[in-house]
N, C-alpha and C positions, 0 to 999 in steps of 0.2 A: 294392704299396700297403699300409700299415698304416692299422687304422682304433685312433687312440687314447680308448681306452675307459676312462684310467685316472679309477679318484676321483681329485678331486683331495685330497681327506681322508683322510689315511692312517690315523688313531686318532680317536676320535669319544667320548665318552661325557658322563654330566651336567654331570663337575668341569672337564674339559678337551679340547681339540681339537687334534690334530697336521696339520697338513697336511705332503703331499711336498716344497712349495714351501721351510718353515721347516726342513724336516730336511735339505735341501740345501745352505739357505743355512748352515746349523750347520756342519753337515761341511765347506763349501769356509773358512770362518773358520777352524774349529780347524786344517785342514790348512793354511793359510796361515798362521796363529801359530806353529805346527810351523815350519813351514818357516822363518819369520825370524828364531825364535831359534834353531835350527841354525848356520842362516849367520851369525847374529850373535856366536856363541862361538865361528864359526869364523876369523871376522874381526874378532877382539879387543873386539867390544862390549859394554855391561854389559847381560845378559841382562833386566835388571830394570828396567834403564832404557828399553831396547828393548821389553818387554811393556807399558809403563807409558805410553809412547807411543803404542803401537799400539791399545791403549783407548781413549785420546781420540779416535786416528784413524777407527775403528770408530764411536762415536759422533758426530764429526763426518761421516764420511759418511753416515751413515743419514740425520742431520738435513738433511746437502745435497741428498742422492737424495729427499726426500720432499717438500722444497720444491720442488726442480725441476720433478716431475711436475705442482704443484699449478700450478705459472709457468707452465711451457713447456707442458702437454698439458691438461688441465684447468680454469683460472684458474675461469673461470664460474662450473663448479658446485659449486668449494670454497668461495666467495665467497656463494653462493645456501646451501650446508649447509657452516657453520664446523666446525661438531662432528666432523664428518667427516675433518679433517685430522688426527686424532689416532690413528683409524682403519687402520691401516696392515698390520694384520690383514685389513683389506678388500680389498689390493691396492696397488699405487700407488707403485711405485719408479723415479727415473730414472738411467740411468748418468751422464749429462751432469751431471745435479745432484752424483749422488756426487764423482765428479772436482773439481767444484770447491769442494763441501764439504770433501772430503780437502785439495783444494791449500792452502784458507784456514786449513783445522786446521793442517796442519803449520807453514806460514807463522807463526802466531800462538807453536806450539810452542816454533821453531829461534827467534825472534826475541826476546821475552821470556825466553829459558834461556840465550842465546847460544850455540848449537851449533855446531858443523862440519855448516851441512845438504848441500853438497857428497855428503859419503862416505853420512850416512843417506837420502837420500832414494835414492842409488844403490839401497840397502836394503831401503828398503819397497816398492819401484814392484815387487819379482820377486814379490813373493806373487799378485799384486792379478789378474791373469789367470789365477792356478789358481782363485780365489775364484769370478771373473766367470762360469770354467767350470761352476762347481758351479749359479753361479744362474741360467746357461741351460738348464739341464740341469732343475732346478724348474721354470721357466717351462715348457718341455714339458709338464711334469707336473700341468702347472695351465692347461694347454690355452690359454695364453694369448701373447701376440707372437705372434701363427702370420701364415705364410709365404700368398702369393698364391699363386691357382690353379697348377697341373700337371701335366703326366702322365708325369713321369720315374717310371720305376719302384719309384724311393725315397719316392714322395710317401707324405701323410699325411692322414689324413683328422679334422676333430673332433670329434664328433659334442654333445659338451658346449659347445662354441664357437658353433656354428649349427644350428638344426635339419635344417636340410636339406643335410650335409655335403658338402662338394666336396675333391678331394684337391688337396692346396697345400706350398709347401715346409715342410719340417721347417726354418723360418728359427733357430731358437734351437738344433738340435742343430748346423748348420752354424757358430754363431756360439760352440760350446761346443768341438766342434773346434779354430777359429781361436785362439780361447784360449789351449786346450792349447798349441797350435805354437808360439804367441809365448812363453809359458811357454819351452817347450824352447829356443828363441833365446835367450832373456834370460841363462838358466843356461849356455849355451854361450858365449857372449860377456863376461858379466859380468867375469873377469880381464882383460879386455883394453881395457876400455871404464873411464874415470873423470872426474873433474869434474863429476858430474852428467848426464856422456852416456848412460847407460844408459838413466836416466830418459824422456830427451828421444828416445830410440831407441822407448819403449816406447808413449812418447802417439804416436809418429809411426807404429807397426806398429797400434793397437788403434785407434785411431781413422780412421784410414785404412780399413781393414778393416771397422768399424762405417758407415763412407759405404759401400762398395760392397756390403757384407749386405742394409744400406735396399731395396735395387734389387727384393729377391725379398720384400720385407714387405708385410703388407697396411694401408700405411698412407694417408693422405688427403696429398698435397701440395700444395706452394705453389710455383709459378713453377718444376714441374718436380725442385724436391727433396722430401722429406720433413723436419720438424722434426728428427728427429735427423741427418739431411745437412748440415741446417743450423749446426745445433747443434754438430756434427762438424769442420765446415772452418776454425775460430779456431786447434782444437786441433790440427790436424794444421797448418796455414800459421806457426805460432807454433814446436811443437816443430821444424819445418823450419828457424826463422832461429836456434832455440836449439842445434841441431846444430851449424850453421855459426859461428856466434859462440864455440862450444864453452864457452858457462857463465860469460862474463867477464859478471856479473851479482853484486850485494851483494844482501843480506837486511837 
């Protein structure tokens, strides 16, 4: 059993504040940028077009991930403190929003430029679970998504989470793992997979994997699942008909 004792404020002072959460989420971007324009000079793409891209996508996922949370987990109390939505320094990110943030960016992207989104989005989907790993990895750090009670060996304790700590899953280092893995598939498969299968492989490994993580969270459900369960089964029954259809789909 660890009891996690970390601040979650890495650097502190008048002019500014660093937390673990922001320097994680820094490092899984830039190693994700890394990474897609690697592969993107390695498979003939214009590197500048490809980073130029990948800005917007960046900004349109934050925008989605931040709405989401306020829609799907929140509404209430955003609606009760508007101001608060701006806030994002306070916390408050959801993957589901990201996803679909991302999906309408790029949609908007390929569409208005007329691109091949086929071949890019096989592209962009390889970064996006080293990223996700980096931000479970701050979520640890920031003592927050933690895991329902346990007494496996591995468990963890918060002590900054509730006063009177109980040991509970490390749900965020298991979901930072899973990541990695799906990472290491995408990149193993990536030549042999095309039309946008990759893609459709990746919602269907990361969100599948995100319904069965729920199970060990300590979240409130509805009729047996939790909101991201829910929120989870479009995206994996969808990339399911999108496999099988294999991408015969226009933009």
């Amino acid at each position: 059993m660890f009891v996690n004792n970390i601040n979650p404020i890495l650097f502190d002072s008048e002019f500014i504040s660093i937390r673990w959460y922001g320097l994680f989420l820094g490092l899984g971007v830039g190693l994700g940028l890394y990474t897609l324009i690697k592969l993107a000079k390695r498979d003939g793409f214009d590197p500048d077009q490809i980073l130029l891209i990948a800005l917007w996508l960046i900004l349109g996922g934050l925008v989605g991930a931040r709405l989401g949370h306020i829609i799907f987990y929140n509404f209430e109390y955003f609606v009760s403190k508007p101001f608060e939505i701006l806030m994002i320094n306070h916390g408050g990110l959801s993957s589901h929003g990201m996803a679909i943030g991302l999906i309408i960016t790029f949609y908007l992207i390929v569409h208005f430029n007329k691109l091949a989104w086929r071949e890019l989005i096989d592209l962009f989907v390889l970064p996006i679970p080293l990223i996700a790993s980096f931000i479970r990895i701050g979520n640890f750090f920031n003592s927050e998504i933690v895991g329902k009670e346990t007494n496996l060996p591995w468990s963890v304790q918060f002590p900054i989470y509730e006063s009177n700590p109980i040991s509970r899953h490390p749900s965020q280092l298991y979901e930072a793992i899973i990541a990695l893995i799906i990472f290491a598939i995408l990149m193993l498969v990536r030549n042999k997979l095309r039309n946008a299968q990759l893609a459709w492989l990746f919602l269907f490994l990361y969100f599948s994997s995100r319904f069965l993580i729920e199970f060990v969270k300590e979240y409130p459900t509805f009729v047996g699942l939790s909101m991201g369960q829910w929120l989870s089964i479009p995206f994996i029954l969808i990339s399911i008909f999108l496999l099988i259809q294999k991408s015969n789909i226009q933009v």
